[in-house]
C-alpha positions in Angstrom: 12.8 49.0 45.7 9.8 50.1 44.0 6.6 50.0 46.6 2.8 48.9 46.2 -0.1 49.3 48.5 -2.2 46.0 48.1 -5.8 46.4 49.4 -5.6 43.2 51.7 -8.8 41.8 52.5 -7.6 37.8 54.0 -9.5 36.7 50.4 -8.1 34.7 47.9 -8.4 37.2 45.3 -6.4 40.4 47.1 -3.8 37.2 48.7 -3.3 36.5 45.1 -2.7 40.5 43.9 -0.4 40.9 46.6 1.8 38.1 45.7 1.7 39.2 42.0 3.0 42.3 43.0 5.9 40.6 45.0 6.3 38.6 41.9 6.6 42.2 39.8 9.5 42.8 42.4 7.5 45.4 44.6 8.2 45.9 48.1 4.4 45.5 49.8 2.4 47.7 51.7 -0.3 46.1 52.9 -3.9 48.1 53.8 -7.1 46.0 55.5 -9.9 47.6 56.0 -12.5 46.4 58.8 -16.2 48.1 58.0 -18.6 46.2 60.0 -18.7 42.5 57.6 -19.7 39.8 59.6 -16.7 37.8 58.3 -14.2 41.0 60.1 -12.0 38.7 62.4 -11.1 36.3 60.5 -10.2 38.3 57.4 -7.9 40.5 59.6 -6.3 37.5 60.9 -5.9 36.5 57.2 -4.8 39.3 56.2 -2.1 40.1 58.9 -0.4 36.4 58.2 -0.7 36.8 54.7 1.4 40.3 55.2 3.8 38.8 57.5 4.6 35.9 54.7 5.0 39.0 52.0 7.4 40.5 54.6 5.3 43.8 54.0 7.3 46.7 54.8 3.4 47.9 56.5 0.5 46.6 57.5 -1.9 49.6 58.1 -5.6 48.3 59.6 -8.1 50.7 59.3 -11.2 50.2 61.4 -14.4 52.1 59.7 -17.9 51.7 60.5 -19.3 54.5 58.0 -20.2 51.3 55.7 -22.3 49.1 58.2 -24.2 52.5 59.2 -24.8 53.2 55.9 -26.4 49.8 55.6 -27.7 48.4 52.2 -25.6 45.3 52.1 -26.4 42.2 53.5 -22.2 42.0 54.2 -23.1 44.8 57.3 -26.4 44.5 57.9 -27.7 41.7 60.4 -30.8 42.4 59.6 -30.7 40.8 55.8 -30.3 37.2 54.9 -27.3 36.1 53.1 -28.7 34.9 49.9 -27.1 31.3 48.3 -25.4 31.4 45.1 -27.4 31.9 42.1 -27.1 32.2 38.4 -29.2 35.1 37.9 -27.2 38.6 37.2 -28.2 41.1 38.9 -26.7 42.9 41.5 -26.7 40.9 44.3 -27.5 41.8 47.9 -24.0 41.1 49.4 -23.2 44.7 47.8 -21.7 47.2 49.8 -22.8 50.7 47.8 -19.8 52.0 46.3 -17.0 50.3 48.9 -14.5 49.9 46.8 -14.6 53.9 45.8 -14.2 53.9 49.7 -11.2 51.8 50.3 -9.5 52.6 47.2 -9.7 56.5 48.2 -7.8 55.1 51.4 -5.3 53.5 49.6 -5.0 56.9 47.8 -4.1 59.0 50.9 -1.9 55.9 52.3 0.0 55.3 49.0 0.4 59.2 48.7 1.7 59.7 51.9 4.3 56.8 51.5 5.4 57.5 47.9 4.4 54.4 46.9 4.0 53.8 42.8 0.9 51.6 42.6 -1.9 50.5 44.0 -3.0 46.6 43.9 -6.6 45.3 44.4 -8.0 41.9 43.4 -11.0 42.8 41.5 -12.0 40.3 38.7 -14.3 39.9 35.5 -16.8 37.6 37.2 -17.6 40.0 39.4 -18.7 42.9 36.9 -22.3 41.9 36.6 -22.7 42.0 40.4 -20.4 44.7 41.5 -20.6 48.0 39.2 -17.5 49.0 41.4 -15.6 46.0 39.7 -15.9 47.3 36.3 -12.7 48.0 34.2 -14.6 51.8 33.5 -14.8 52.1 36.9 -10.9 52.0 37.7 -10.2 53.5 34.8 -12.3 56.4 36.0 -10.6 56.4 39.1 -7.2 56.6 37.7 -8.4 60.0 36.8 -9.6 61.2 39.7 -6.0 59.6 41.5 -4.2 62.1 38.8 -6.4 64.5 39.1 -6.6 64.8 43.0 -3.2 64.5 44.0 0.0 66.2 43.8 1.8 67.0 40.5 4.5 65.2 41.4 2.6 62.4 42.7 2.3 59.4 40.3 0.7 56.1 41.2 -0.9 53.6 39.0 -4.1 51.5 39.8 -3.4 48.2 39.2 -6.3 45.4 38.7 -4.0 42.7 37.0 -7.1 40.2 36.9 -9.4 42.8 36.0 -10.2 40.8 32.6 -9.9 37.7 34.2 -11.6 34.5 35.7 -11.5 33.6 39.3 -10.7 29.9 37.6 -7.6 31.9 36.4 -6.8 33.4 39.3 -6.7 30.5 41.0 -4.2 28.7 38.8 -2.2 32.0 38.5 -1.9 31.9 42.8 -1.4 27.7 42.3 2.1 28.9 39.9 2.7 32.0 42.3 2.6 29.2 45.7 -0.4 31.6 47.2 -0.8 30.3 50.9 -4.5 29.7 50.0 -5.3 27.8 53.3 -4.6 31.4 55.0 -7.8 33.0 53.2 -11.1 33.4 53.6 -13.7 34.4 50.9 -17.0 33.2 52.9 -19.6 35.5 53.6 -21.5 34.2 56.2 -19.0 32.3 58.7 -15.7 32.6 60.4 -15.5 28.8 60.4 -16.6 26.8 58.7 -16.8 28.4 55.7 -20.5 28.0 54.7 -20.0 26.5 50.9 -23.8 28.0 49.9 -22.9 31.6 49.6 -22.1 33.6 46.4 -18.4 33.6 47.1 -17.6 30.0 48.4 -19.6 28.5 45.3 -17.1 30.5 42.9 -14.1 29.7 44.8 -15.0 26.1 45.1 -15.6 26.4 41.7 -12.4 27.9 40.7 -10.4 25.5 42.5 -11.9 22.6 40.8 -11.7 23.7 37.5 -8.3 24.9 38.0 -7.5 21.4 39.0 -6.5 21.5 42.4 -8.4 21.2 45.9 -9.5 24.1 47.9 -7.5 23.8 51.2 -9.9 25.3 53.6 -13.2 23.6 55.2 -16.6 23.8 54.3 -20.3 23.0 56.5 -21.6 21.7 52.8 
């Protein structure tokens, strides 16, 4: 069987990738990355159920702290205010500079090492105002840096399946696929409750209700 690293954050987004790439018939190995967020805990416990529901053949956790000194992003930096949802677009302050060039180089080395064929990460289109890293340029610029900077005989694929895509869709996509949604965690405030103010429980909330179903996970407001 045909193997795919999934970057596996606990979120609904990644927990909806990886079972896509179940779905394509690919054995799963799952990578998590801790880098200082102040939701860490509870997306590694996500994440490590989530993996043992795939049956992932791995579950490599990587514990970096490079991002949180770095600083910049209210995700890492206790010092900055987690700002409520808004509808402005601009980049917002819960961006980490350039993290997903960061994991995605470690799912580089990790897939290369394995032989796996692809790589699968839950970026989507309402995040490319926000998130320059969650542009479809930017993965398709990374695709050539993956062939570029790997062995000839090395071939893996990055894979963004919801790349063009709504989190509203995602969420009825993981509905069809039976995603165990009540095992993920998108706040970025809490570890429980979820918060339901912040950028990413708004959407998902959102999501949920347009996609006509109930988010299964509690919320303070």
């Amino acid at each position: 069987m045909s193997e795919a690293v999934v970057l596996l954050s606990g979120g609904m987004d990644s927990a909806t990738a990886a079972y896509e790439a179940k779905e394509k018939g690919y054995e799963i190995a799952a990578l998590h990355t801790s880098y200082g967020q102040r939701t860490e805990g509870k997306e590694y416990e996500c994440a490590q159920w989530l993996a043992e529901d795939l049956d992932a053949a791995d579950f490599l956790h990587i514990e970096t702290d490079h991002l949180s000194a770095i600083g910049g992003s209210s995700l890492t930096d206790e010092s900055m205010a987690v700002g409520d949802a808004t509808d402005e677009e601009e980049i917002p302050d819960t961006y980490v500079p350039f993290r997903n060039a960061n994991l995605l180089s470690m799912a580089v080395s990790y897939a290369e090492a394995r032989g796996a064929e692809a790589i699968y990460i839950g970026a989507h289109s309402e995040d490319f105002a926000g998130y320059p890293d969650c542009r479809p340029a930017f993965f398709e610029a990374f695709q050539d840096v993956v062939d570029t900077g790997t062995k000839p005989e090395t071939e893996i694929s990055i894979e963004v399946p919801y790349v063009e895509d709504s989190k509203t869709e995602i969420a009825a996509r993981g509905l069809d696929l039976g995603v165990p949604y009540e095992h993920t965690w998108s706040c970025y405030r809490e570890e429980a409750p979820a918060c339901g103010t912040c950028d990413s429980c708004t959407y998902r909330k959102e999501a949920f209700e347009r996609a006509g179903s109930e988010d299964p996970i509690s919320y303070a407001e």
